[in-house]
LUMKOL-454883 format. One record per residue (C-alpha): residue in one letter; chain; x, y, z. Coordinates in steps of 0.1 Angstrom, whole numbers. Layout:
N
+------+-----+-------+-------+-------+
! type ! mol !     u !     v !     w !
+------+-----+-------+-------+-------+
!    A !   A !     X !     Y !     Z !
...
+------+-----+-------+-------+-------+
***
This chain:
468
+------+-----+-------+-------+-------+
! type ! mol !     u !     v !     w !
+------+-----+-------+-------+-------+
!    X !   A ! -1130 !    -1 !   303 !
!    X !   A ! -1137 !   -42 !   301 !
!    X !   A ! -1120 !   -57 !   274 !
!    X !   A ! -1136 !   -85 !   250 !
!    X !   A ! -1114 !  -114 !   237 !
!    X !   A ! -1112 !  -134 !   212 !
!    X !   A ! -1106 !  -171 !   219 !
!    X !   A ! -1097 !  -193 !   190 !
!    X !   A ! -1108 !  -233 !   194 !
!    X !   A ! -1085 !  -260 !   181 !
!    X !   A ! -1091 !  -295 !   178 !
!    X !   A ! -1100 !  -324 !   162 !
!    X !   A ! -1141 !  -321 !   154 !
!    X !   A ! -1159 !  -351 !   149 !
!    X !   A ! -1152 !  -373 !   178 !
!    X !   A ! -1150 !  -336 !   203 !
!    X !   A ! -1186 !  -322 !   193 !
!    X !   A ! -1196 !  -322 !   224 !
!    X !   A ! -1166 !  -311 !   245 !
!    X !   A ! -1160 !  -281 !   217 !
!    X !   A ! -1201 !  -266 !   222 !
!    X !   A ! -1196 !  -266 !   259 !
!    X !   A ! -1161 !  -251 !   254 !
!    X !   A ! -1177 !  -223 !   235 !
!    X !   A ! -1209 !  -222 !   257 !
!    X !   A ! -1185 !  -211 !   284 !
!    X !   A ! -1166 !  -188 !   265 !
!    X !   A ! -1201 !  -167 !   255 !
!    X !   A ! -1210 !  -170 !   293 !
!    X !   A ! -1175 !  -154 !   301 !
!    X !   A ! -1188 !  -122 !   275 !
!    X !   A ! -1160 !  -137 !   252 !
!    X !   A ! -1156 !  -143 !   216 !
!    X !   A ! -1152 !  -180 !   208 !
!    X !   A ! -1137 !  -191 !   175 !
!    X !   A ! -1132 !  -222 !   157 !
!    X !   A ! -1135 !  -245 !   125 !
!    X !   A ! -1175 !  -242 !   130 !
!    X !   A ! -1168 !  -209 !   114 !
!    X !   A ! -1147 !  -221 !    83 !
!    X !   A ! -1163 !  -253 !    76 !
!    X !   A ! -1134 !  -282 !    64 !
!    X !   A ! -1101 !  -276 !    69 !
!    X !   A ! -1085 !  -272 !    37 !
!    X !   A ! -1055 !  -249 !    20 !
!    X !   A ! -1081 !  -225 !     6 !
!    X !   A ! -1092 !  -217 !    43 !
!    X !   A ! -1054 !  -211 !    57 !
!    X !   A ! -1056 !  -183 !    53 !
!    X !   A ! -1089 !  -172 !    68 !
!    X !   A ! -1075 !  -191 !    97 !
!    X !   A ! -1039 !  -177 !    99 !
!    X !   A ! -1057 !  -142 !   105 !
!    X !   A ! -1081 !  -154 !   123 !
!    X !   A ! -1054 !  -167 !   148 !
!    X !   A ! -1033 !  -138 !   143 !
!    X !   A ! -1066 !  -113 !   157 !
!    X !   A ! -1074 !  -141 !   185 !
!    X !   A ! -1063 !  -131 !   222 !
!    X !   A ! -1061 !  -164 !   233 !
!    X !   A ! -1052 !  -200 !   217 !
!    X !   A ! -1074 !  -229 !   234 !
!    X !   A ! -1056 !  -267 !   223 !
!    X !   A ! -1081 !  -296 !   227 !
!    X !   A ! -1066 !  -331 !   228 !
!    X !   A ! -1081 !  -367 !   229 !
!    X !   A ! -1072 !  -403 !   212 !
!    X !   A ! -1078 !  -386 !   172 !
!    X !   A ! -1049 !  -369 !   155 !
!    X !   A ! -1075 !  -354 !   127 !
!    X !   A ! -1071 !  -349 !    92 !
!    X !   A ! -1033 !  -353 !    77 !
!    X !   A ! -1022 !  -326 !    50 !
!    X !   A ! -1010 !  -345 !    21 !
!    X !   A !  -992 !  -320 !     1 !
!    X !   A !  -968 !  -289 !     6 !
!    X !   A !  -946 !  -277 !    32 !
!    X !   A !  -967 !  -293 !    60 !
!    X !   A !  -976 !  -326 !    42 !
!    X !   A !  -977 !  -356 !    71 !
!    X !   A !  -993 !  -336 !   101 !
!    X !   A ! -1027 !  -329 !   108 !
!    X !   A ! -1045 !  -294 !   100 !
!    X !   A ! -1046 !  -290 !   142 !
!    X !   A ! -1012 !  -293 !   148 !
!    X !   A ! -1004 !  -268 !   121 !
!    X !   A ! -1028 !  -244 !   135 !
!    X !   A ! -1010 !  -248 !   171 !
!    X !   A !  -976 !  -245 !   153 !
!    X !   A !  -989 !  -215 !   139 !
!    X !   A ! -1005 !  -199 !   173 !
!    X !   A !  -970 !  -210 !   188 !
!    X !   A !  -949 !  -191 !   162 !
!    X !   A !  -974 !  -161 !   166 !
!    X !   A !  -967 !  -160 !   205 !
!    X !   A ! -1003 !  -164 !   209 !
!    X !   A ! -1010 !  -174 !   249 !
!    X !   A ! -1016 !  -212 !   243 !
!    X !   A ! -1036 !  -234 !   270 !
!    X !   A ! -1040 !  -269 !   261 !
!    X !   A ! -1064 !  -295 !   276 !
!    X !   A ! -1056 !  -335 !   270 !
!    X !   A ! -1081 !  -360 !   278 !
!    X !   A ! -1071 !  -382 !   310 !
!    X !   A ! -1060 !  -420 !   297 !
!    X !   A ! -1080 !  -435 !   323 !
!    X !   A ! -1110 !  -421 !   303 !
!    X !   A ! -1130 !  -451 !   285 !
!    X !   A ! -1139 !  -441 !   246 !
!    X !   A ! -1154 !  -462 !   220 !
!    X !   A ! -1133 !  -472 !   193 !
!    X !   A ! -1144 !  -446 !   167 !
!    X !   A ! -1133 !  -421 !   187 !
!    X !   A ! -1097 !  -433 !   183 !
!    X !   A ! -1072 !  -430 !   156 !
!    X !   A ! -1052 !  -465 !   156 !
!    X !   A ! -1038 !  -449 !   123 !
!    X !   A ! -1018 !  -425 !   134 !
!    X !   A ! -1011 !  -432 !   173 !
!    X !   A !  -971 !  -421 !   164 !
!    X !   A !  -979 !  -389 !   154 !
!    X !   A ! -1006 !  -383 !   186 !
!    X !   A !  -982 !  -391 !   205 !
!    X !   A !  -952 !  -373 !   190 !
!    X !   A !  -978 !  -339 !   191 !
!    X !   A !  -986 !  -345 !   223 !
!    X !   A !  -948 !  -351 !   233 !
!    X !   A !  -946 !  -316 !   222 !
!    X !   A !  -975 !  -298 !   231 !
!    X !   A !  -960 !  -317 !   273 !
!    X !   A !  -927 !  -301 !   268 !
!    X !   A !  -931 !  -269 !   259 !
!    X !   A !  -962 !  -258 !   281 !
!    X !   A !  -984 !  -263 !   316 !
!    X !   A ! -1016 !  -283 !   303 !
!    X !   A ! -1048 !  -298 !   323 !
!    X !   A ! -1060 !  -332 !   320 !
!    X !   A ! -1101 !  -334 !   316 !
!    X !   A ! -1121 !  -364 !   320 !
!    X !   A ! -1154 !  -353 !   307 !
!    X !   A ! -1168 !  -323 !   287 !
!    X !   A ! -1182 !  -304 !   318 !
!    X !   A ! -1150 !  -312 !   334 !
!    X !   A ! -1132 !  -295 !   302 !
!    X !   A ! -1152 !  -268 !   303 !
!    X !   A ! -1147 !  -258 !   339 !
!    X !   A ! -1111 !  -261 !   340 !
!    X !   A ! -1112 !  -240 !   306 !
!    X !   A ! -1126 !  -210 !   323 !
!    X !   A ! -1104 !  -215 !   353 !
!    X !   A ! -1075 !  -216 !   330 !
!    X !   A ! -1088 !  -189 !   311 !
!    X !   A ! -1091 !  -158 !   340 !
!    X !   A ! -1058 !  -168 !   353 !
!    X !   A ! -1044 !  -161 !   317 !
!    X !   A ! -1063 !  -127 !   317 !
!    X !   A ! -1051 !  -118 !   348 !
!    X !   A ! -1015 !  -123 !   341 !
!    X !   A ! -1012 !  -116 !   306 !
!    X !   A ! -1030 !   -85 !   292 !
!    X !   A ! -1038 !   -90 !   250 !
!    X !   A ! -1048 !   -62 !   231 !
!    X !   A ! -1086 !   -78 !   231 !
!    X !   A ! -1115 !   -53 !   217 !
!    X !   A ! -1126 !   -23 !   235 !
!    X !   A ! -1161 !    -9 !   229 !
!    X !   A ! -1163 !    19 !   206 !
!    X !   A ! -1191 !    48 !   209 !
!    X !   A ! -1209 !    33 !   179 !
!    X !   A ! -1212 !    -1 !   190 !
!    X !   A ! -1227 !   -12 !   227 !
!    X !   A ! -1210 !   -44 !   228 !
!    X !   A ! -1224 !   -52 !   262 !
!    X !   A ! -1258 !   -53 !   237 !
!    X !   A ! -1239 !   -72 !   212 !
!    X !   A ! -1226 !  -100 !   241 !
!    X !   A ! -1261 !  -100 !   255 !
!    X !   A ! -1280 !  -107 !   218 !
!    X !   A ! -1254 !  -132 !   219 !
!    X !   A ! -1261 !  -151 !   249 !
!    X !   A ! -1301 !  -145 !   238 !
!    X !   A ! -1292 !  -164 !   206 !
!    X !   A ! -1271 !  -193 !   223 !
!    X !   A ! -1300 !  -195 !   253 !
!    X !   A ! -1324 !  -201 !   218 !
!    X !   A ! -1304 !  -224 !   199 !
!    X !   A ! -1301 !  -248 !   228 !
!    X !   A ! -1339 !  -247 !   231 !
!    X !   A ! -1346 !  -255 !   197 !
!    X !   A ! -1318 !  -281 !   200 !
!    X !   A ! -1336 !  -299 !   230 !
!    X !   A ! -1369 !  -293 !   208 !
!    X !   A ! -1353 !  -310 !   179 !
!    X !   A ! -1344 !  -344 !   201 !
!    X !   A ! -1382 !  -339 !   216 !
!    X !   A ! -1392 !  -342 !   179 !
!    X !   A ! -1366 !  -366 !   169 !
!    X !   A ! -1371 !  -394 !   200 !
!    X !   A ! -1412 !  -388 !   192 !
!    X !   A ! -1407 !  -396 !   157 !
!    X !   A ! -1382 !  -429 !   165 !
!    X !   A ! -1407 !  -441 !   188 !
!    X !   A ! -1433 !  -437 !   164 !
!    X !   A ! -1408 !  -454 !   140 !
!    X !   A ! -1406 !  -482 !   164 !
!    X !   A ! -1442 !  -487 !   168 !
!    X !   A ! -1445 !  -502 !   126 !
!    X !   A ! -1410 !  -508 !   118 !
!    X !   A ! -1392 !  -543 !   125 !
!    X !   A ! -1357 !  -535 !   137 !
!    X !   A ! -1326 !  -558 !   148 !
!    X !   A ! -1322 !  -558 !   191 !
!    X !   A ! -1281 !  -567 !   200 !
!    X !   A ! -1275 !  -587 !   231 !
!    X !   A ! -1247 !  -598 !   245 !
!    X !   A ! -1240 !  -635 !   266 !
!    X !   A ! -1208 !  -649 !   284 !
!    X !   A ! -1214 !  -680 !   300 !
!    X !   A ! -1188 !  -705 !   307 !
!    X !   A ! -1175 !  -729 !   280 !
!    X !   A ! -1181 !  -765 !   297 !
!    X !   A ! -1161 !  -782 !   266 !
!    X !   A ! -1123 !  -786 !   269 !
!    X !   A ! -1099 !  -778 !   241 !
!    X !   A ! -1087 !  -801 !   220 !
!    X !   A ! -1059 !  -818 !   235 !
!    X !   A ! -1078 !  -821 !   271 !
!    X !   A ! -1054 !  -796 !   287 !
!    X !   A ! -1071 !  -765 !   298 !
!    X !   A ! -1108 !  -754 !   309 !
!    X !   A ! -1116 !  -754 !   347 !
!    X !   A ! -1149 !  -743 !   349 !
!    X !   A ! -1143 !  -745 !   390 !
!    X !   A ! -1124 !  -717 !   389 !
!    X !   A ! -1155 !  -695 !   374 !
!    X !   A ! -1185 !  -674 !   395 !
!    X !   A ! -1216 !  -682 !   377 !
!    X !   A ! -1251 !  -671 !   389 !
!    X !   A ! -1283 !  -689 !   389 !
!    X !   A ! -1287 !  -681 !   356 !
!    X !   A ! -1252 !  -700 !   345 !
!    X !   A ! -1235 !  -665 !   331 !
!    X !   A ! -1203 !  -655 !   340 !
!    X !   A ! -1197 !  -630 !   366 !
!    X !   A ! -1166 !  -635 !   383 !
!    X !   A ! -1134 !  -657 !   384 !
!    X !   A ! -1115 !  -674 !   416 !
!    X !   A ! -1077 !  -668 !   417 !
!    X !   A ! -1052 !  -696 !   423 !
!    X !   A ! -1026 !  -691 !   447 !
!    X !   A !  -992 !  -706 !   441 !
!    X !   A !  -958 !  -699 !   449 !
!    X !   A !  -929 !  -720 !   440 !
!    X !   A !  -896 !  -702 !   452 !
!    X !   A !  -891 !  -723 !   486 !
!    X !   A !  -893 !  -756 !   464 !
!    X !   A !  -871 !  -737 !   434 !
!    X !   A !  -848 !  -728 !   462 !
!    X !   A !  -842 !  -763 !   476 !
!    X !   A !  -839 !  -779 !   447 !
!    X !   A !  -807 !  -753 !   438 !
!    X !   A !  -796 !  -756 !   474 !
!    X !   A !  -758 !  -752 !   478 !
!    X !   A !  -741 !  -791 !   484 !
!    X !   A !  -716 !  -800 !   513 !
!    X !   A !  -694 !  -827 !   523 !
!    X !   A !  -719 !  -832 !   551 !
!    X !   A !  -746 !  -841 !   524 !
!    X !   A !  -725 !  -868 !   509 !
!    X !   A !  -738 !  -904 !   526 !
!    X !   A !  -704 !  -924 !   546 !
!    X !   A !  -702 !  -950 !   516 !
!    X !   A !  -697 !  -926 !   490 !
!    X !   A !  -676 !  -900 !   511 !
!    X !   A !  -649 !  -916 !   499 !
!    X !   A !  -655 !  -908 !   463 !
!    X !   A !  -661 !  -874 !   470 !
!    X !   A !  -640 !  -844 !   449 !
!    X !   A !  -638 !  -812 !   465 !
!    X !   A !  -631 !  -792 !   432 !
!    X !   A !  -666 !  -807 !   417 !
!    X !   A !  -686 !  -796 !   453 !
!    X !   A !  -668 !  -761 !   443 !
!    X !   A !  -675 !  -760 !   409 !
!    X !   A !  -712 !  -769 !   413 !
!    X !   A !  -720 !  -743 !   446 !
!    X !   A !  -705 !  -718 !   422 !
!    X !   A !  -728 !  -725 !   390 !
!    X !   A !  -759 !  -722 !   409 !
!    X !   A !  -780 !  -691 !   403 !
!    X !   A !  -781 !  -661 !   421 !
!    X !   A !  -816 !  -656 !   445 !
!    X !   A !  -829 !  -627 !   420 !
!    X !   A !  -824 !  -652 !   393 !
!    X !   A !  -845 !  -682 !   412 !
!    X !   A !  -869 !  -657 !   422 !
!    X !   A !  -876 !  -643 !   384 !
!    X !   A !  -873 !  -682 !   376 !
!    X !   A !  -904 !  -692 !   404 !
!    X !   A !  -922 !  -659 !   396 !
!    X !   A !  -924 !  -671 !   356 !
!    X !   A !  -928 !  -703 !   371 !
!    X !   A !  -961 !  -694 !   395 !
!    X !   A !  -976 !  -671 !   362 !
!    X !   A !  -975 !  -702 !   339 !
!    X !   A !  -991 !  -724 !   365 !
!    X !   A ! -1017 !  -699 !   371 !
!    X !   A ! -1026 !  -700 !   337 !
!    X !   A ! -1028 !  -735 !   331 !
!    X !   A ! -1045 !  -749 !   361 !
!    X !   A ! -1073 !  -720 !   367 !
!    X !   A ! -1078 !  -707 !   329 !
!    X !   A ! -1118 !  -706 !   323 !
!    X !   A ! -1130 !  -714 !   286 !
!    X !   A ! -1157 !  -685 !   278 !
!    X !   A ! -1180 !  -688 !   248 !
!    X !   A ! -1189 !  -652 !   240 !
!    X !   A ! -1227 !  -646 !   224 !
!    X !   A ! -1237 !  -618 !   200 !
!    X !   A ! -1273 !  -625 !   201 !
!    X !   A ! -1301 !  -606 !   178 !
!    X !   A ! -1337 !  -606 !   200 !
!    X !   A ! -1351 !  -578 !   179 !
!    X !   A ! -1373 !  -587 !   153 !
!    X !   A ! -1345 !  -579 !   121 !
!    X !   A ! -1319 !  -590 !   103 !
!    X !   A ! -1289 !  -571 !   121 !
!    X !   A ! -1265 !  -561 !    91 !
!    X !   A ! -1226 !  -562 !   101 !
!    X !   A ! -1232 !  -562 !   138 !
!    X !   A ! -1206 !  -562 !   160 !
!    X !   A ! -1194 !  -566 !   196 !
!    X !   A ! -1164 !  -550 !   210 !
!    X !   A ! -1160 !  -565 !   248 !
!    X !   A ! -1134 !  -550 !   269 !
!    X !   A ! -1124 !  -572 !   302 !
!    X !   A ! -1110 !  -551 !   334 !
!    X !   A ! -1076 !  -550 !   337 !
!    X !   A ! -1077 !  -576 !   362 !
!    X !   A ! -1082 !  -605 !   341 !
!    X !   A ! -1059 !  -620 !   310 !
!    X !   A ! -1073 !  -629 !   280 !
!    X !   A ! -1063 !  -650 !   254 !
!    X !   A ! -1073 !  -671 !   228 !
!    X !   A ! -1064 !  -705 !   215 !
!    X !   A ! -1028 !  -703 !   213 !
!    X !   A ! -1028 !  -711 !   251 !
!    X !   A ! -1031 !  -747 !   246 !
!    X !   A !  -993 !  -743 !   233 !
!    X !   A !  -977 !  -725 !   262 !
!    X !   A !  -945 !  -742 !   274 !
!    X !   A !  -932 !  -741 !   309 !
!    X !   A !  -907 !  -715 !   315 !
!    X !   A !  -868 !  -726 !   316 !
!    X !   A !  -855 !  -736 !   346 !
!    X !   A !  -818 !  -718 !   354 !
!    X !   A !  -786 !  -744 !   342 !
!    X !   A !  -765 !  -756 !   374 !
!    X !   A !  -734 !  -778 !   373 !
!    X !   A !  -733 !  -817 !   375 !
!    X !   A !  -745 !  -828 !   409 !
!    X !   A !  -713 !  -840 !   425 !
!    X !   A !  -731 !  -864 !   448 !
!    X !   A !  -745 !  -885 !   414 !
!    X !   A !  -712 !  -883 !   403 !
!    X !   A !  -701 !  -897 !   434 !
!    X !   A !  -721 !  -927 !   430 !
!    X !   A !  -711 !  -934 !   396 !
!    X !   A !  -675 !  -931 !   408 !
!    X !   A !  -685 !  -961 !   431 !
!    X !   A !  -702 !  -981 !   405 !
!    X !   A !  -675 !  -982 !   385 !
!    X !   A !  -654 !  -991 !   417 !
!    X !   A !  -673 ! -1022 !   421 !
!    X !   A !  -670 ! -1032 !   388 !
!    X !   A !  -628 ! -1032 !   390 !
!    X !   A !  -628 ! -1007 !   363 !
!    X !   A !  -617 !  -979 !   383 !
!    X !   A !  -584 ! -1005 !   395 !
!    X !   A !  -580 ! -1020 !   364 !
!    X !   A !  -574 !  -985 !   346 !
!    X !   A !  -570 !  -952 !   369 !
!    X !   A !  -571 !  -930 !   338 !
!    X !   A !  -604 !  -937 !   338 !
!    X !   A !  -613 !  -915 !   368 !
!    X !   A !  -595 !  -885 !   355 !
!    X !   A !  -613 !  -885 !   328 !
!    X !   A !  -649 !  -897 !   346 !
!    X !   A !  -664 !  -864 !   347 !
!    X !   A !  -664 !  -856 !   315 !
!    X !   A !  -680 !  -891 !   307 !
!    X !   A !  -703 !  -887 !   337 !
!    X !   A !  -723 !  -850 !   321 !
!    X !   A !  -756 !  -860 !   338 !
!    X !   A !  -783 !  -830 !   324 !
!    X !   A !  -807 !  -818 !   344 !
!    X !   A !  -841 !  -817 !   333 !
!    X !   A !  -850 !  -783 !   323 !
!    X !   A !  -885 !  -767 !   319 !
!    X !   A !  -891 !  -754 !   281 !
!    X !   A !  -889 !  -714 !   279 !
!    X !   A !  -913 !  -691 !   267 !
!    X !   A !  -912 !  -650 !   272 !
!    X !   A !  -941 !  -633 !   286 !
!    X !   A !  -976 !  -642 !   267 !
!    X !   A !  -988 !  -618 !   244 !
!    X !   A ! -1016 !  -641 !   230 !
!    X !   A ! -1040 !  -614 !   242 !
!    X !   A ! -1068 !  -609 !   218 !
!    X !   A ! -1069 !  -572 !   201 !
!    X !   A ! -1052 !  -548 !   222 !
!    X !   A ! -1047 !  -565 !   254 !
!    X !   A ! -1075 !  -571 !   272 !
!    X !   A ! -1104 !  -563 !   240 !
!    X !   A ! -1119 !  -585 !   221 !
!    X !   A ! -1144 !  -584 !   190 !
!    X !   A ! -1169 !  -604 !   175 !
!    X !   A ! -1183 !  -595 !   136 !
!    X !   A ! -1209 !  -610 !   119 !
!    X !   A ! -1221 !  -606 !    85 !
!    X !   A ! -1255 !  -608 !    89 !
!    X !   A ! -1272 !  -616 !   123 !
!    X !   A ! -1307 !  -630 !   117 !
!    X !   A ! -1327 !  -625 !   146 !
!    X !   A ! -1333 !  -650 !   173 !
!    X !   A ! -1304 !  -662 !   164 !
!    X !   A ! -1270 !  -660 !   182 !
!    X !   A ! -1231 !  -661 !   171 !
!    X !   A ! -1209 !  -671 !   193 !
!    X !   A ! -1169 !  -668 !   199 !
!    X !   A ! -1155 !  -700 !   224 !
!    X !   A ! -1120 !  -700 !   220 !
!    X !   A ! -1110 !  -672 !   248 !
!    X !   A ! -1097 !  -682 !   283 !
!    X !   A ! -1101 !  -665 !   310 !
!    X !   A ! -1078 !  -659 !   341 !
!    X !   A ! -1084 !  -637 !   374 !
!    X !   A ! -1050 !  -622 !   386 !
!    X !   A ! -1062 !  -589 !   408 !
!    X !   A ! -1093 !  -594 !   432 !
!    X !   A ! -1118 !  -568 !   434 !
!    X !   A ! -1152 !  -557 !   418 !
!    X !   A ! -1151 !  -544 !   386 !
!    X !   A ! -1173 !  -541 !   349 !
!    X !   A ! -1170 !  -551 !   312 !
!    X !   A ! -1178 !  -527 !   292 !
!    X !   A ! -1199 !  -543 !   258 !
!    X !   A ! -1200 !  -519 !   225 !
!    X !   A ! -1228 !  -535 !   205 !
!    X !   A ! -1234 !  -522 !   167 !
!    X !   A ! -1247 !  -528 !   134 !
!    X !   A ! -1256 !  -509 !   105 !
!    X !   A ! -1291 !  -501 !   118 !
!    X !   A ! -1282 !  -489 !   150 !
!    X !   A ! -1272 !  -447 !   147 !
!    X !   A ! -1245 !  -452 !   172 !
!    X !   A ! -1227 !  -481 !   192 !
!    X !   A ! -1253 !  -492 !   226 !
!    X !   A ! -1233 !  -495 !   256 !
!    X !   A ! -1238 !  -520 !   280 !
!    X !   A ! -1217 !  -530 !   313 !
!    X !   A ! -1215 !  -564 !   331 !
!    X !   A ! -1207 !  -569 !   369 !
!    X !   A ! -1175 !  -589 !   374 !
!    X !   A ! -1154 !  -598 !   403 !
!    X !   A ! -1123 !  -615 !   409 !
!    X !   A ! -1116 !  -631 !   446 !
!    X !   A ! -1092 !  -653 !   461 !
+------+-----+-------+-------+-------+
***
């Protein structure tokens, strides 16, 4: 006789509505029980244990992960972790058969659908939930859902549960099909609800004044303060004068690094000041010069920083209101391709990176050797030359140092605009972020516009390209 089983759902809720209902839909479609927080409402002590025996009669344990660790226990035993990890502790503990599902990081979410709280903890769950089973990477919720019921047969195929067995009182083949009757009607009246609900919006729109976010990015003809940076003719505008691409410099200095750390002979020494030539300071600079690795790390900082300061493109970013209301705490999240580097105004303070130390150059030595010659003072006091090195320390000019830039503006490659109030026809602008194309290709910025009257964030994409 078929067996029935009960499949418990764990994961965070809010920002996984959608990925948890087609979990489930699956589940029904498979003639299988699914279980989850839907059934206990929040998570709280007073509900543990409704959900420890609810666990403890579930066949199987189904682990949802994304970028939100959920809701943190703040007292007890467990205090510091989130309600779902202590439910997959608990199905762990239990030997329950756990199959867990992380979202793919090449996945783009909006910002409320990630908890920059507690990213330490995510991770440390996830570092856990990685090393202690096989799991499946999903990128959207029909691709969760498949790859659940994949997962799901090969479980029941190779490990038998105790499940639920139909008794002569109860046709659960009826029961499973009233089911599926119900689920087939609750997603009708859902679609009949957003019918309703997009009629009565438009007939909203129709009489009501409401706030329309735009966004702009056009290049910023204006230089910086000091005159150092802006080269608008490294930026792809169209007709229109908005930004749509950037032009890469090429540069490479290691052949000119290299020659200027070259290794000196007596060969290189001219015939008048041969004479004045030591061998021990030839030896002693060859041997301080750097290594190749070393000049190549040197020209490779060297190339970046030029990179930056000779094709940089100043960008004013607009958040623009066309609609026809005051838009209340609207906000633009912009996040640029990976290709491109981002920062703000703190690039007009970049220094050139170091330049390796070598030696004192034994041929300028040389010639100060002679000078003094033909000035007697060499003849008049021959102590002079044994001590002439030390007096002679030429220093070579070397390049200030900085480390990699990190003067990228909110996580890398993201950056955000807020305004108070937008009034509309009116536009707010942000002008102190350059621009600079390292990786050619085609690509897209993704724009999150918002603002209290909006229900959720609008997402909008601009075409970008980078070429060479």
């Amino acid at each position: 006789m078929e067996k029935k089983y009960q499949i418990f759902i764990s994961s965070t809720y809010t920002d996984l509505i959608e990925e948890r209902k087609k979990v489930r839909d699956t589940i029904l479609n498979m003639l299988h029980f699914p279980v989850g927080m839907e059934v206990f409402g929040a998570a709280d002590e007073e509900q543990w244990e409704i959900i420890k025996d609810t666990i403890d009669s579930s066949d199987y344990y189904i682990l949802i992960i994304a970028h939100r660790y959920g809701t943190i226990i703040s007292e007890g035993p467990d205090a510091g972790i989130s309600y779902t990890e202590k439910e997959y502790r608990y199905a762990k503990e239990k030997g329950i058969p756990i199959l867990a599902f992380l979202m793919d990081d090449s996945v783009a979410v909006t910002l409320d659908k990630i908890d920059s709280e507690h990213k330490e903890e995510l991770q440390k769950f996830k570092k856990d939930v990685l090393g202690s089973r096989l799991i499946e990477y999903w990128k959207t919720a029909d691709d969760l859902a498949q790859k659940v019921s994949i997962s799901l047969h090969k479980q029941m195929d190779r490990k038998k549960r105790p499940g639920w067995i139909r008794a002569n009182s109860f046709d659960i083949e009826e029961s499973h099909a009233q089911l599926l009757e119900l689920n087939r009607k609750i997603q009708r009246l859902e679609s009949e609800n957003k019918s309703l609900q997009d009629e009565l919006n438009a007939c909203k729109n129709k009489n009501t004044r409401e706030p329309s976010l735009e966004t702009t990015l056009t290049v910023d003809m204006s230089n910086d303060v000091f005159g150092r940076f802006s080269h608008p003719e490294y930026a792809i505008q169209d007709e229109n004068m908005s930004l749509n691409g950037l032009k890469i410099l090429n540069v490479s200095k290691f052949n000119t690094v290299k020659r200027q750390y070259r290794k000196i002979t007596i060969n290189d020494f001219s015939k008048d000041l041969t004479p004045f030539a030591i061998e021990s300071e030839i030896d002693d600079y060859n041997n301080s010069l750097p290594t190749n690795e070393e000049l190549r790390i040197y020209a490779d900082k060297l190339d970046h920083y030029i990179q930056i300061t000779k094709s940089c493109v100043r960008v004013e970013i607009g958040l623009q209101n066309v609609g026809t209301a005051i838009a209340n705490s609207a906000s633009l999240v912009i996040q640029f391709p990976d290709s491109v580097e981002v920062y703000n105004n703190n690039i007009i303070d970049l220094l050139e990176p170091e330049a390796p130390e070598k030696g004192n150059n034994p041929i300028e030595l040389a010639a100060k050797r002679k000078k003094y010659q033909s000035s007697n003072m060499l003849y008049n006091n021959p102590n002079i030359l044994n001590g002439l090195t030390e007096k002679l320390n030429l220093v070579n000019p070397l390049l200030y140092a900085i480390e990699d830039i990190e003067d990228c503006l909110i996580n890398s490659n993201i950056v955000e605009i807020n305004c108070d109030k937008l009034i509309h026809s009116y536009i707010s602008c942000k002008n102190d972020v350059y621009l600079v194309g390292r990786k050619p290709g085609k690509y897209k910025i993704k724009c999150s516009l918002m603002c209290e009257e909006y229900e959720k964030p609008v997402v909008k994409y601009i075409d970008f390209e980078v070429v060479e």
